[in-house]
N, C-alpha and C positions, 0 to 999 in steps of 0.2 A: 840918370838922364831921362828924362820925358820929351813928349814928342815935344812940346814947347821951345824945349832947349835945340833938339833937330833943326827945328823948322827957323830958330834963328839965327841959328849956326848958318843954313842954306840962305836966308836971305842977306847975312854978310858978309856969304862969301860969292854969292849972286851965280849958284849951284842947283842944280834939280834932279835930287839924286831918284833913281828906279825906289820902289817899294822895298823889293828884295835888297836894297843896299841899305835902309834905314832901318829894317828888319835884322838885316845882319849887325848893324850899329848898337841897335838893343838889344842885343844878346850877348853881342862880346862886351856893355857897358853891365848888363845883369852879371855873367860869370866874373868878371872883374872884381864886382863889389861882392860875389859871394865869396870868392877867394880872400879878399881882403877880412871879410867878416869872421870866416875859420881860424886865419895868422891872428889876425886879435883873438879871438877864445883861445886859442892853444898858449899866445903868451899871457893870457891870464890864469889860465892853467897852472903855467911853468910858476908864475910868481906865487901862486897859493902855496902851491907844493913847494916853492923853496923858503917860504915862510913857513909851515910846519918842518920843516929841516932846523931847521934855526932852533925852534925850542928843545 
């Protein structure tokens, strides 16, 4: 998420959110996508290792 996407978010929803409320939007949208990025390596993880299984 970027502020771009914030700030069009706010203008259609006709919203004017505090600082600290966009600031807390970018951080739970950063921890979000970093969690999302670990579940992807770990299941590609899993697939390496269960293709060495296999041989």
């Amino acid at each position: 998420m970027t502020f771009a996407d914030v700030g069009e978010w706010c203008r259609l929803l006709l919203v004017d959110p505090l600082p600290q409320e966009v600031e807390m939007l970018m951080a739970m949208d950063d921890t979000y996508l970093k969690a999302v990025r670990e579940d992807q390596a770990a299941a590609q993880q899993r697939a390496i290792e269960e293709a060495r299984n296999r041989k």
